[in-house]
RODO-2510 file (C-alpha; in nm, 4 decimals, decimal comma):
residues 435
     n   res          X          Y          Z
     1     x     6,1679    -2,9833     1,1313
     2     x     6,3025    -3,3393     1,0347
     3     x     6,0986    -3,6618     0,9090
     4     x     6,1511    -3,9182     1,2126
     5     x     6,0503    -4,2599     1,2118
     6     x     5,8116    -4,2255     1,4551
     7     x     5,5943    -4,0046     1,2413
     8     x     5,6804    -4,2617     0,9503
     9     x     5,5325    -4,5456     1,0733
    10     x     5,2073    -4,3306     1,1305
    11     x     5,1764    -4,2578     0,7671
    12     x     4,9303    -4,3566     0,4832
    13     x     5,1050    -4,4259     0,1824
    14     x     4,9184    -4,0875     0,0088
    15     x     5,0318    -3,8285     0,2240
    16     x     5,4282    -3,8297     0,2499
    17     x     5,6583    -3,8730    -0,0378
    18     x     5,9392    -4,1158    -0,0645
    19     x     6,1616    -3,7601    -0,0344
    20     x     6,2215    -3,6256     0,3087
    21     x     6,1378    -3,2855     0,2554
    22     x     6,1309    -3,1892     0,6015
    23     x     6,3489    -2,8361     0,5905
    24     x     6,2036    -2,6725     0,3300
    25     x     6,0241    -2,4899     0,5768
    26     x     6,3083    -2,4020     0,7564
    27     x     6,4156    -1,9710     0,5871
    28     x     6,8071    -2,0162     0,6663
    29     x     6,8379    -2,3626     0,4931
    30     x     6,6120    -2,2487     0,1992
    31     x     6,8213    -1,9278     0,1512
    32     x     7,1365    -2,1262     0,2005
    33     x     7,0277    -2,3405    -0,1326
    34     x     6,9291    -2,0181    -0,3394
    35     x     7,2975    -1,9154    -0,2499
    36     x     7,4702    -2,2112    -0,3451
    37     x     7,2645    -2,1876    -0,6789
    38     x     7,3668    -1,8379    -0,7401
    39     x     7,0396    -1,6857    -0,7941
    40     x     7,0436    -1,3497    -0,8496
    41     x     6,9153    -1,1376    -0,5270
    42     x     6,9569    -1,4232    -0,2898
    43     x     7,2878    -1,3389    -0,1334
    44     x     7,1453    -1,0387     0,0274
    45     x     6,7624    -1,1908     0,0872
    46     x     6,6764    -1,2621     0,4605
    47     x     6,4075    -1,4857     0,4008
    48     x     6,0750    -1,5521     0,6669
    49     x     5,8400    -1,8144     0,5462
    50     x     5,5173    -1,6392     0,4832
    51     x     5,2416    -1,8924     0,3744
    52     x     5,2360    -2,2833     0,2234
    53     x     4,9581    -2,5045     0,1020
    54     x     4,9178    -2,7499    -0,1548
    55     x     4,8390    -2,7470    -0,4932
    56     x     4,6928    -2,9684    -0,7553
    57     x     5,0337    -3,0489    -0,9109
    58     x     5,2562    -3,0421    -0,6282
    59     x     5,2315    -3,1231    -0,2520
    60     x     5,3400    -2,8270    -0,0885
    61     x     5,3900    -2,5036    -0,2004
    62     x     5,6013    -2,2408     0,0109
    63     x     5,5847    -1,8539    -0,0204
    64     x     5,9157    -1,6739     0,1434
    65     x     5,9197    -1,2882     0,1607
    66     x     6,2128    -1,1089     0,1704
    67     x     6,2621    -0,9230     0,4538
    68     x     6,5479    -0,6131     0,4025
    69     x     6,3197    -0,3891     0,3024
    70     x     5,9455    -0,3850     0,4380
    71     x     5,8697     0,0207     0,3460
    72     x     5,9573    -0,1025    -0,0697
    73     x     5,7498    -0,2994    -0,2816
    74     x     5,6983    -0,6716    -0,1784
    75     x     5,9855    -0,9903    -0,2396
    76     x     5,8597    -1,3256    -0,2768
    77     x     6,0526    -1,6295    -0,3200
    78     x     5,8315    -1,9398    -0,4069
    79     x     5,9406    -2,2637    -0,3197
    80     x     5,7574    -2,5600    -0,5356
    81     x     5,8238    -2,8754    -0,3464
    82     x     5,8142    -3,2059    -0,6196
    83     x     5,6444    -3,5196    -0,4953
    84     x     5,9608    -3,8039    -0,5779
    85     x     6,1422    -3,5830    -0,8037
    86     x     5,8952    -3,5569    -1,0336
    87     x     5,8659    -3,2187    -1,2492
    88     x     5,4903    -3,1352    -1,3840
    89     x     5,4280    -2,9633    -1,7136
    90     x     5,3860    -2,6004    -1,5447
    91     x     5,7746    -2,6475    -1,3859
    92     x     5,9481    -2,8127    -1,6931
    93     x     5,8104    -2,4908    -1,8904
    94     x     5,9496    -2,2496    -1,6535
    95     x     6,3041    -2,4354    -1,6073
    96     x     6,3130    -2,4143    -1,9739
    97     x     6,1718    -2,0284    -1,9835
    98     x     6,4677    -1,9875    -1,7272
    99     x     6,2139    -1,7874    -1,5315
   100     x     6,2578    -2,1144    -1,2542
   101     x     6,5510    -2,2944    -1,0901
   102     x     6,5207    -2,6717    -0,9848
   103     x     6,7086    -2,6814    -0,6563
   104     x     6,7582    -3,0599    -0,6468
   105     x     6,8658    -3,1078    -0,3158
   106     x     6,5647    -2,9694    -0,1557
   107     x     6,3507    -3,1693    -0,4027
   108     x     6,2093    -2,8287    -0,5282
   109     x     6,1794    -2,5512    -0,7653
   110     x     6,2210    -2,1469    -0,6842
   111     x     6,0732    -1,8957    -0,8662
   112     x     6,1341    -1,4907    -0,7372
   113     x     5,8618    -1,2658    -0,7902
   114     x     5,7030    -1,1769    -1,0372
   115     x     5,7677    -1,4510    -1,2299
   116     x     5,4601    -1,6738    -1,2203
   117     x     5,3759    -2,0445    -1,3865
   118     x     5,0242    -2,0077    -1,3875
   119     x     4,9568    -1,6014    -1,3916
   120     x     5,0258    -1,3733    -1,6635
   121     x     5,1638    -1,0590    -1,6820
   122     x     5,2264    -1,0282    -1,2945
   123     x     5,5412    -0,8039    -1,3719
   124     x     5,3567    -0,5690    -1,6257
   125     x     5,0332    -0,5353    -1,3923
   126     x     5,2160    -0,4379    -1,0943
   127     x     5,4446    -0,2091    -1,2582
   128     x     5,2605     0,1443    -1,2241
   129     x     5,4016     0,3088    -1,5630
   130     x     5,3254     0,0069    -1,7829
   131     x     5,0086    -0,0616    -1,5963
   132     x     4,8726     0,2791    -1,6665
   133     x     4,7705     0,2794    -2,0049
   134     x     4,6235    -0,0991    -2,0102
   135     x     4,4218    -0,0283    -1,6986
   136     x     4,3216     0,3264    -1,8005
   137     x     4,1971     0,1339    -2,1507
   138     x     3,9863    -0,1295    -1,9851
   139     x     3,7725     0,0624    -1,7814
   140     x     3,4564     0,3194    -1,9066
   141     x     3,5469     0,6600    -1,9604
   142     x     3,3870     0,8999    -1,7438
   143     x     3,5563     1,1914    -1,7507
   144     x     3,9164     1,3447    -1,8517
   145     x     4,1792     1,0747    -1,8687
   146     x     4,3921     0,9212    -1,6131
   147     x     4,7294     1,0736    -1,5945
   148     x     4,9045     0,8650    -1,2935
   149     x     4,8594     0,5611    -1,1497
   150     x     4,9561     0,3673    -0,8046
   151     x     4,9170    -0,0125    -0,7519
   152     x     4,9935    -0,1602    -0,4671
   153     x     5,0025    -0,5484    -0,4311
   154     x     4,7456    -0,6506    -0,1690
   155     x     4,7669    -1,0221    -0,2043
   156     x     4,9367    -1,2752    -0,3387
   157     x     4,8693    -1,6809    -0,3649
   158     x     5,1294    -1,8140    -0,6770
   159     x     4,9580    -1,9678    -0,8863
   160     x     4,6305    -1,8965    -0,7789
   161     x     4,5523    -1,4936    -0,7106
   162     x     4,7394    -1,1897    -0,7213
   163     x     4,5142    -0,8815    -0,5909
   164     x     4,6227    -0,5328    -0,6279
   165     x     4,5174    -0,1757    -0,5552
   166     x     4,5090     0,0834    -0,8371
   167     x     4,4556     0,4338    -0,7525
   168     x     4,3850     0,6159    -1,0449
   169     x     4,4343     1,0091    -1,0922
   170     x     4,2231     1,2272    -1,3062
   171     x     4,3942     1,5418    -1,4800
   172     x     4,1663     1,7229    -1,2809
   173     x     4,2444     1,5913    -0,9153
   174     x     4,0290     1,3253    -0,8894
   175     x     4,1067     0,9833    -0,7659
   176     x     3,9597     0,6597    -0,8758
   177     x     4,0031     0,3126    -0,6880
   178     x     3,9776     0,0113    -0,8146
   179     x     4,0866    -0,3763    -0,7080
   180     x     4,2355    -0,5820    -1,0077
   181     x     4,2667    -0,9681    -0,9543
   182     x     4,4436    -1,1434    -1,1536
   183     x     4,3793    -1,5348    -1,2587
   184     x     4,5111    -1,8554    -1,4126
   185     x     4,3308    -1,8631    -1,7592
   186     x     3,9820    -1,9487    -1,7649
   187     x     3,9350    -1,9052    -1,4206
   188     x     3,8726    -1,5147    -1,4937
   189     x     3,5855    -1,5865    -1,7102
   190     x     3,4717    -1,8326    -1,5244
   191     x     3,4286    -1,6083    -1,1798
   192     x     3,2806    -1,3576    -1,4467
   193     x     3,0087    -1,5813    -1,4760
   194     x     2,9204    -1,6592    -1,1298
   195     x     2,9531    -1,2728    -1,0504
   196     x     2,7217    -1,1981    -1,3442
   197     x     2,4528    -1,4683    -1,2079
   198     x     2,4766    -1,3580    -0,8854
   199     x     2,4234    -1,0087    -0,9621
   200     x     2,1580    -1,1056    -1,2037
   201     x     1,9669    -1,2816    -0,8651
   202     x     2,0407    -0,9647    -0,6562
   203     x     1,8680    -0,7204    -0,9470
   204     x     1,5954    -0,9602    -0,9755
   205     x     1,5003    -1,0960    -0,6535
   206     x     1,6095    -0,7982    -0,4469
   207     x     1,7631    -0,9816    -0,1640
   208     x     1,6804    -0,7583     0,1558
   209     x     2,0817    -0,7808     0,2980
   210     x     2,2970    -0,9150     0,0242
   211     x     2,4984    -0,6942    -0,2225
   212     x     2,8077    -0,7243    -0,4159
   213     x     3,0581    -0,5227    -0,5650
   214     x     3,0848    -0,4400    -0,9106
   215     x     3,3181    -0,5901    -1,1937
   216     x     3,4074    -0,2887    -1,3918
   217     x     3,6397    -0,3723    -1,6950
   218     x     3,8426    -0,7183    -1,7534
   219     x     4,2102    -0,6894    -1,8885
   220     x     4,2484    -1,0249    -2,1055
   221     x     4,6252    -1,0193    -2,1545
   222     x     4,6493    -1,0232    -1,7366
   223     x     4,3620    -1,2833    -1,6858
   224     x     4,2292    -1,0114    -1,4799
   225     x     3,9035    -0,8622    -1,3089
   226     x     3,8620    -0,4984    -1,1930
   227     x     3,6643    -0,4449    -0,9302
   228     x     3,4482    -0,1367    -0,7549
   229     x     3,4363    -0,2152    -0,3677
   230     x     3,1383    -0,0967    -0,2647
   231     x     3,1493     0,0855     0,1161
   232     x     3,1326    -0,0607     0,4101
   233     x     3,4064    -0,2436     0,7236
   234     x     3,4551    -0,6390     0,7313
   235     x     3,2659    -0,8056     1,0025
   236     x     3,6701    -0,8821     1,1213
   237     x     3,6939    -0,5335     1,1643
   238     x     3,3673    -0,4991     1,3557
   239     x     3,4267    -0,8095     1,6448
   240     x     3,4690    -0,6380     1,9147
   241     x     3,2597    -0,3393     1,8806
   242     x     2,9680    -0,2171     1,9542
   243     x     2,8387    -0,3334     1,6373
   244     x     2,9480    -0,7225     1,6224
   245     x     2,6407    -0,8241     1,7201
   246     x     2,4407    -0,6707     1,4460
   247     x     2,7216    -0,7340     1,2014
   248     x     2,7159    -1,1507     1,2336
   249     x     2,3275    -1,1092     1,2320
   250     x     2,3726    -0,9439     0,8750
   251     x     2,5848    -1,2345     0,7999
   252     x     2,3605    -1,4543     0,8932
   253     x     2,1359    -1,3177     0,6827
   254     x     2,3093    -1,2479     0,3843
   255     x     2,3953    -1,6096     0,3641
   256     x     2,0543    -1,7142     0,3969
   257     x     1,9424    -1,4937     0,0694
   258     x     2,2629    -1,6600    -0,1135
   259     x     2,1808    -2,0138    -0,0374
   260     x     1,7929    -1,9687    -0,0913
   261     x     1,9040    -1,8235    -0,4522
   262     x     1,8123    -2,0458    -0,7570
   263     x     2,1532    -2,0039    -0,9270
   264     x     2,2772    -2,2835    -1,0855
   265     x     2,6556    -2,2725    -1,0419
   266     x     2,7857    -2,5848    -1,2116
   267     x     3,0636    -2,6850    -0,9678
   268     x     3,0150    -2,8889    -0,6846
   269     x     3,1994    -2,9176    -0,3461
   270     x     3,0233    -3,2504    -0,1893
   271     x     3,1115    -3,3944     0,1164
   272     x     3,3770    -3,6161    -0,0824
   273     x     3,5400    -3,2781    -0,2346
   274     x     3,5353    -3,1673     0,1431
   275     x     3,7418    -3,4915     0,2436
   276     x     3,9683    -3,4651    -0,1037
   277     x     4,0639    -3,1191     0,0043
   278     x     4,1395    -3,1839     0,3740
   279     x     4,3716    -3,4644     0,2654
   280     x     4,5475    -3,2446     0,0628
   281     x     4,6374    -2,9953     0,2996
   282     x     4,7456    -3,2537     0,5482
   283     x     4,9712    -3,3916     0,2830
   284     x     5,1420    -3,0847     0,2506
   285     x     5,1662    -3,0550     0,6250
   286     x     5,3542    -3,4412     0,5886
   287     x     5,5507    -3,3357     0,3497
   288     x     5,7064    -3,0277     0,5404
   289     x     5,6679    -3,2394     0,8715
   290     x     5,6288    -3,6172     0,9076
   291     x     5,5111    -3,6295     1,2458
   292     x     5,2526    -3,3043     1,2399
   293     x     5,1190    -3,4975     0,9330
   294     x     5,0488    -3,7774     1,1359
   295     x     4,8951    -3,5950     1,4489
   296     x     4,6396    -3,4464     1,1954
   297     x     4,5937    -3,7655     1,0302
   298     x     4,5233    -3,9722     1,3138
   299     x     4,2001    -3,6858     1,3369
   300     x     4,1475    -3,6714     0,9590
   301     x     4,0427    -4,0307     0,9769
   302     x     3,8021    -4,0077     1,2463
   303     x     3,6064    -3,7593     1,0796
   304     x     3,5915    -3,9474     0,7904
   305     x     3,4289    -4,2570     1,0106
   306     x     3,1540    -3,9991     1,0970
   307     x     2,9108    -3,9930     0,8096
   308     x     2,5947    -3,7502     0,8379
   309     x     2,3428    -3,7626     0,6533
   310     x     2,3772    -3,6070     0,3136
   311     x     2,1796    -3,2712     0,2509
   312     x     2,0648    -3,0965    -0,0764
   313     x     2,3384    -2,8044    -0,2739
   314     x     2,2618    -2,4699    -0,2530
   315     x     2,4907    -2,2093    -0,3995
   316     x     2,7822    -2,1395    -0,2041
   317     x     3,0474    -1,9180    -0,1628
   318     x     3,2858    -2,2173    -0,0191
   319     x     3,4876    -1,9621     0,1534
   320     x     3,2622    -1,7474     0,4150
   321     x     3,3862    -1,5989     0,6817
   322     x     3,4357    -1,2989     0,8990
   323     x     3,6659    -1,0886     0,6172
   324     x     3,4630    -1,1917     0,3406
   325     x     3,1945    -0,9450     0,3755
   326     x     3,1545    -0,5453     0,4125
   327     x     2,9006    -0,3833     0,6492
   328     x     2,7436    -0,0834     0,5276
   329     x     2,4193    -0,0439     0,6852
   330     x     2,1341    -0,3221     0,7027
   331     x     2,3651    -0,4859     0,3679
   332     x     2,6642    -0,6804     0,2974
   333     x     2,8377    -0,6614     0,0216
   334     x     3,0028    -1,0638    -0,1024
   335     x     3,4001    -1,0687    -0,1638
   336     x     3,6202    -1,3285    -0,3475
   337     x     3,3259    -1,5076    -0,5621
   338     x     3,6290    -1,7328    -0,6881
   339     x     3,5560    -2,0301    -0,5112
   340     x     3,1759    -2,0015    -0,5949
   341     x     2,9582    -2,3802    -0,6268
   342     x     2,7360    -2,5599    -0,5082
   343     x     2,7298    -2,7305    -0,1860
   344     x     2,5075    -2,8242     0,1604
   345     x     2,4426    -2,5046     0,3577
   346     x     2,6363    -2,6372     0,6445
   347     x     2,9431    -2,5910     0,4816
   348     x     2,9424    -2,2449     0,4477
   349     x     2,7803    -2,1662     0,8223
   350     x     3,0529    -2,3980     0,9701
   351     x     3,3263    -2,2320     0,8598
   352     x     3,2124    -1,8664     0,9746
   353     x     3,1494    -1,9802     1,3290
   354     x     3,4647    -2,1433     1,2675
   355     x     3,6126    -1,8582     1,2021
   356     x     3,4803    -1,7041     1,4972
   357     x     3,6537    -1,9456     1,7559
   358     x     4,0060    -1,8661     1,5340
   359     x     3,9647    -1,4786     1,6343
   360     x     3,9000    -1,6217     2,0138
   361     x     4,2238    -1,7858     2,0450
   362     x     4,4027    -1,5289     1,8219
   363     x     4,3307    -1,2648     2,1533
   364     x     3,9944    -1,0637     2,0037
   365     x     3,8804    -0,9648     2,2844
   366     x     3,4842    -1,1276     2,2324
   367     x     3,2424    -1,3685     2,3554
   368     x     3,1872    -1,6010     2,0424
   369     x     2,9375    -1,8128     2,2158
   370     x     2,6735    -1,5212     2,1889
   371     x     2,7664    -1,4358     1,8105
   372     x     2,7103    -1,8172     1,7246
   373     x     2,3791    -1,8202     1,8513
   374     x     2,3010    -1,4679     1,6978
   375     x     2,4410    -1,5382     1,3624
   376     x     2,2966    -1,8923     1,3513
   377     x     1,9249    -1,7420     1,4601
   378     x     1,9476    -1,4642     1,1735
   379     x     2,0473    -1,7284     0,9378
   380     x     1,7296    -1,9643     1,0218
   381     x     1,4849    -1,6644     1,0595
   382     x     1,5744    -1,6014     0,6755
   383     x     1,5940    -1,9332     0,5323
   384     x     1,5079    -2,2544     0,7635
   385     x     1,7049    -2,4767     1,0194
   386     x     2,0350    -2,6086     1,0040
   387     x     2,1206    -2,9821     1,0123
   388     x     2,3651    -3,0052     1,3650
   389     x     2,4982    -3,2966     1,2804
   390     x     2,6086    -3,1516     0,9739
   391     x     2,7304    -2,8485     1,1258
   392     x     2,9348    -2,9890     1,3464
   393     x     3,1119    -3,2243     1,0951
   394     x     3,1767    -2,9627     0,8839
   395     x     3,3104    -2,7603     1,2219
   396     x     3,5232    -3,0247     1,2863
   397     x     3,6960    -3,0289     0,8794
   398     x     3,7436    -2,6648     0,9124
   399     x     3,9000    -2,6622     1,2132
   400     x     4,1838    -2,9387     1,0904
   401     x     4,2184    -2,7385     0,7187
   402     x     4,2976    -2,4115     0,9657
   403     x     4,5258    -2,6443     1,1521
   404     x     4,7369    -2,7177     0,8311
   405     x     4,7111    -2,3407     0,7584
   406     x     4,8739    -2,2035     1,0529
   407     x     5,1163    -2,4633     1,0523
   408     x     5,2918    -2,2601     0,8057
   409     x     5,2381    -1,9207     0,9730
   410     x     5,5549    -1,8973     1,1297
   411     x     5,4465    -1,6285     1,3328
   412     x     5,1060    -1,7863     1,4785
   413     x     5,2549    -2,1339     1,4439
   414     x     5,0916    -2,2034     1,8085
   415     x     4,7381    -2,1877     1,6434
   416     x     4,7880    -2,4620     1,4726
   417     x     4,8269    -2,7192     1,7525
   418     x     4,4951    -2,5103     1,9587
   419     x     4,3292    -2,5777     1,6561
   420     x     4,3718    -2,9282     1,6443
   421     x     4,2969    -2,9660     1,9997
   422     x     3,9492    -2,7652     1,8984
   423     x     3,9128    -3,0056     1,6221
   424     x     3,9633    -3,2907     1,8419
   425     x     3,7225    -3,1984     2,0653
   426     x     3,4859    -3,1589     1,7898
   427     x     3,5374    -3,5196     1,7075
   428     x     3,4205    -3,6414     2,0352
   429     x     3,1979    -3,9374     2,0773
   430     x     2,9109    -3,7001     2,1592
   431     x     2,8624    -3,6598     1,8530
   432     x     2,6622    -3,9918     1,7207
   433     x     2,3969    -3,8645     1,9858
   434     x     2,3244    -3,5379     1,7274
   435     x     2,0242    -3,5716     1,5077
***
């Protein structure tokens, strides 16, 4: 997809770069640069663009996988794409690490997994023999000692996250589980402090629904959490069944007891962070795509003429939907505290029911209508009333950041645009009759 003039002239000066970028996106002319640069592995790689979004010190960042092979361990290519040529500390250290190649005339920067800017020790932690003794060493002895281990990568944001799966064998047949994430620095400890008050809250106040699983080691060379799932099948997993209706009531509820909490997280996602973080993503959709920038734009900017009023910050999990919590029971048990602050309760609510429509026009076969209303009543019945207003603002922001997401899911690329149209709809003029 090519920058056109059209889609120029529709542009703020933030959101596209002086660079048209416009075929990074595009596998064959990607893999066509990593060949002229000679980079080891890419004159064999058939390349399918995977994932993009922005980050803080680039526009738009691309994740490629490597096709040949999908029975063998995972091949990323990451594509960093530089806002006007410019190279940011993380990318001059690599180029001069050689672990990165600056591929001037797509105005970006490759890496090949599992060399990372930001994460350490990717390579070691998802090697099984060198991952052995380090993982065997950070967790509590039980009983025996672990004589093989598996991982298996589950997950992977550059950068950001890298989630694997150890399975861990006992000399006596036994096989432990456990989840290690992996972090940027700081961020591990940090997300070891929000579990910790969290769990804290749960021991104390004894939250009817809400559970979480259990952080059992750290490895500090890796920037890395291990984690003990506890039991229980997503509510994702559950739409559809017999049981989806009692699943988004638990959600309901467990989101309740984690916004009535009295943690004190100290970030804060406010309704400007909200706004920050749209416009971010829609700058990396301009940068891949001029004109889709400017569709989602021309949106962008009437939700940011729509101004609720401003409700009190409650701890919230910033990321809550449908995968992001395990059914066992009457409980649900909270995943991926990373993204963990404080914000208005509509936030989080929005972007489940959000959520919700997405699995609608994905093909799950369910009405979401009825689930709204049944998560939304659990939620009040535990905690008090929503604001609408703000409900449906924050409906509408979700629905354009899952518009820029599935822009760069080459395989559900049509979501984006039904998204959009969602979102638009959203934005209607009924809503300055809310309350």
């Amino acid at each position: 997809m090519r920058a056109s003039g059209q889609g120029a002239a529709l542009a703020g000066p933030w959101w596209v770069s002086e660079r048209a970028t416009g075929p990074v996106t595009e596998p064959e002319v990607v893999s066509g640069s990593l060949k002229r640069a000679q980079i080891e592995g890419a004159q064999s790689a058939v390349l399918e663009l995977e994932k993009g979004w922005p980050m803080p010190k680039v526009p738009l960042m691309l994740l490629f996988r490597d096709t040949r092979d999908s029975s063998g361990p995972p091949r990323w290519w990451t594509l960093h794409v530089v806002s006007e040529g410019r190279l940011p500390y993380p990318l001059r250290v690599g180029l001069q690490q050689q672990r990165a190649t600056h591929l001037e005339e797509l105005g970006a920067v490759v890496q090949k997994f599992p060399d990372d800017l930001l994460l350490n020790g990717v390579a070691e932690a998802t090697d099984a023999r060198a991952a052995l003794p380090i993982v065997s060493s950070a967790l509590p002895v039980e009983a025996g000692a672990f004589d093989a281990l598996e991982a298996e990568v589950l997950t992977y944001k550059p950068g950001r996250r890298l989630t694997i799966r150890y399975r861990l064998h006992w000399s006596a047949d036994v096989t432990t589980t456990v989840y290690g994430k992996c972090f940027p620095g700081g961020v591990d400890e940090q997300i070891s402090g929000v579990t910790e008050a969290l769990q804290d809250h749960v021991i104390r106040d004894q939250p009817a629904a809400l559970r979480l699983p259990r952080v059992v080691g750290r490895v500090s060379r890796w920037n890395m959490l291990l984690w003990k799932s506890r039991p229980g099948v997503s509510v994702h997993d559950l739409l559809g069944t017999e049981r989806s209706e009692k699943a988004v009531e638990i959600a309901g509820q467990c989101l309740a007891e984690l916004h009535r909490s009295s943690i004190d997280w100290p970030r804060v996602h406010d309704r400007s962070r909200e706004i920050e973080t749209l416009r971010a993503w829609i700058k990396a959709v301009a940068t891949a795509d001029v004109v889709g920038g400017g569709r989602i734009y021309r949106a962008f900017q009437r939700l940011m003429d729509w101004e609720p009023d401003e409700g009190d910050l409650v701890p919230s999990h910033r990321d809550f939907y449908d995968k992001q919590l395990l059914i066992d029971g009457r409980q649900g048990s909270l995943l991926d505290l990373e993204t963990a602050t404080r914000a208005e309760p509509e936030l989080d609510a929005a972007n489940f029911l959000a959520h919700l429509e997405l699995r609608v026009l994905q093909g799950r076969r369910f009405g979401s209508s009825g689930l709204t209303g049944r998560f939304i009543d659990s939620y009040t019945d535990a905690r008090s009333e929503l604001h609408q207003e703000r409900l449906l603002w924050y409906r509408a922001s979700t629905l354009l950041r899952l518009s820029c997401v599935y822009f760069f899911r080459t395989k559900s690329r049509e979501l984006a645009d039904r998204l959009l149209v969602e979102a638009c709809e959203a934005l209607g003029e009924d809503r300055f009759t809310m309350n």
